[in-house]
C-alpha positions, 0 to 999 in steps of 0.5 A: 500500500502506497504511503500517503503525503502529509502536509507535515512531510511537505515541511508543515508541522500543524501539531507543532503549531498548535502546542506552539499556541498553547506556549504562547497563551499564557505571554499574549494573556499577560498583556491585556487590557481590561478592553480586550475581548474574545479568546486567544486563538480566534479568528480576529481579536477583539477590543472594546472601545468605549465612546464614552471617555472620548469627545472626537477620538482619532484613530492612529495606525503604525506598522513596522518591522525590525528590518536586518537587524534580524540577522544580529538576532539569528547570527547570535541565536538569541531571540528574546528581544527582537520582539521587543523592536518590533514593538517599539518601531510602531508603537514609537511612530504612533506616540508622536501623534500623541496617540495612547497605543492600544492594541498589536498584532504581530506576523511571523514567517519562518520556514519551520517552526522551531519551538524555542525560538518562536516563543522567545520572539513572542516573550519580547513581543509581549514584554514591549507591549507590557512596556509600551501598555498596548495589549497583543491581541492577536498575529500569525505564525506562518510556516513557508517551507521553501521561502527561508532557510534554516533557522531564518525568519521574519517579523512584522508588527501592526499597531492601532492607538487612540488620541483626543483630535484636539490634543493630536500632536501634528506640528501644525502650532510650531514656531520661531524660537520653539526648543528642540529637546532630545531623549536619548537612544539605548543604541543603533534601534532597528535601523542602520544594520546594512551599514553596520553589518557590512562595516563590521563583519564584510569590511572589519571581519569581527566576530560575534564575540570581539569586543571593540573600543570601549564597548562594556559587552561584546559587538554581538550584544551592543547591536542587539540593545533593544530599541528603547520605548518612549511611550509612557514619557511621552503620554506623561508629558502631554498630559500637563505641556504642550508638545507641539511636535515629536520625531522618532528617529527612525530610518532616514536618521536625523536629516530626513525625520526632523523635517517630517514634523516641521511646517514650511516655514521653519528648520531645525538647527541642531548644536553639535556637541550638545549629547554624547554620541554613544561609542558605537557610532564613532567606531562604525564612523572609523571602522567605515570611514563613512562621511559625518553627513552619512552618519546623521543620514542613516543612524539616530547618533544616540538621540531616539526620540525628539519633541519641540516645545514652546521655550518657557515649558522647556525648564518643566519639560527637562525636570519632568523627563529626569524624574521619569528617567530620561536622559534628555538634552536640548540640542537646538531651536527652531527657526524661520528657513530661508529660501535655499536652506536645508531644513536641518542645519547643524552648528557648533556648540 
């Protein structure tokens, strides 16, 4: 009698993916809500809104991946904090608006589901949501034999918050002489990693394990610093300032985010030397002879997030972000742009 051909022998394991989801119940569960309703497992989540509490609600949508930074995590074989970017990269984005992240969603596609693996990526998705106080409502896990090889995946992330129309943060009040303050990063985020890679092990030929400079952990751990979440700083300083603009410095580093949250009229100037770049920018810069211009352009240069504030909250502002345990800086000022100006100018200190 001829054997019959399983979806399993075609490299699809459905008993494994469906212990995988009991594994991951208890994770997905420790991040709800009160709002969140439904069961783990359903076809959709589920989430309760209450009218109640808004006058003319706004919903804000992010979504994001962790780009090659994937490569560190799977060259490393530790994977329990890339879920952790793969929050933050969205929930970041949608707390620029002003927006309180609600729930996300995650999709994750691999070429066989390997156990262990997969539910240290889930354990860092549920911890950002924790950090970030948006519920995980609910993802995918697709198996696609043929699509990757051994011991590769790939991540994307969905998120969906919620802001007050009158209190969206959309850089529309910004004016001459408003402040430019910013939170530093806790490393290179989720972006830049071509670059990094290719200085680091194509060009300098490191391994995983060399330490380098006056790095405190080896270059394997100092990539796989986990993107910080400025969420709950950021909701705590609107309830109290107005902000009138944030930028996440995301891919595109400095010289292409800033100008996304500035009206026409205005540019930012940044004081050089006004924060200390972190070690590992400067030794990328050596390693790569990579022109100053090129680094502003790829990397956040150790400031993750910015918000413009008017200059008389910026004292209170500064104060407020130390006691919730930011390291803050204020590198620059808004000014009126001239014609023929870059909207990003840099000046020393």
């Amino acid at each position: 009698m001829q054997k019959t051909t399983t979806y399993k022998d075609a490299g699809v394991d459905i008993d494994s993916a469906n212990l995988f989801i009991q594994r991951i119940k208890p994770l997905i569960k420790s991040t709800f809500r009160k709002e969140v309703k439904g069961s783990i497992g359903d076809f959709a989540g589920l989430f309760s809104l209450d009218p109640a509490r808004y006058k003319t609600p706004l919903l804000v949508s992010s979504t994001d991946g962790v780009g090659t930074k994937l490569k560190i995590a799977q060259m490393m074989n530790k994977h329990d904090t890339i879920g952790i970017d793969l929050v933050a990269m969205s929930v970041n984005d949608i707390v620029v608006k002003g927006a309180e992240p609600l729930f996300f969603l995650d999709y994750l596609a691999t070429g066989r589901l390997q156990m262990e693996t997969s539910v240290a990526i889930v354990e860092g998705i549920a911890r950002g949501c924790s950090e970030a106080g948006c519920a995980l409502i609910g993802g995918e896990t697709a198996e696609m034999p043929g699509m990757y090889r051994e011991g590769e995946y790939d991540l994307a992330g969905f998120c969906v918050g919620i802001v007050e129309e009158e209190r969206l943060i959309d850089g529309s009040t910004i004016s001459m002489g408003d402040r430019i303050i910013g939170l530093a990063s806790s490393g290179l985020h989720s972006n830049g990693f071509s670059l990094a890679r290719k200085i680091l092990f194509d060009k300098s030929k490191l391994k995983m394990s060399d330490r380098v400079g006056n790095l405190d952990q080896t270059i394997g751990m100092e990539l796989l610093r986990p993107t910080k979440i400025y969420v709950k700083s950021i909701l705590n300083l609107t309830k109290t300032f107005n902000i009138k603009g944030a930028v996440h410095i995301t891919g595109g580093g400095f010289l292409d985010n800033i100008p996304r949250a500035l009206p026409d009229p205005c540019r930012a100037v940044i004081t050089s030397g006004s924060w200390t770049v972190p070690p590992l920018f400067h030794i990328l810069q050596k390693m790569g002879h990579v022109d100053e211009n090129e680094m502003f352009r790829v990397f956040n240069m150790g400031i993750g997030m910015m918000i413009i504030v008017s200059e008389k909250d910026t004292p209170d502002i500064m104060d407020r972000l130390s006691g919730l345990g930011e390291q803050a800086h204020l590198i620059g000022t808004v000014e009126k742009r001239e014609k023929d100006q870059q909207p990003v100018a840099f000046v020393a200190s």
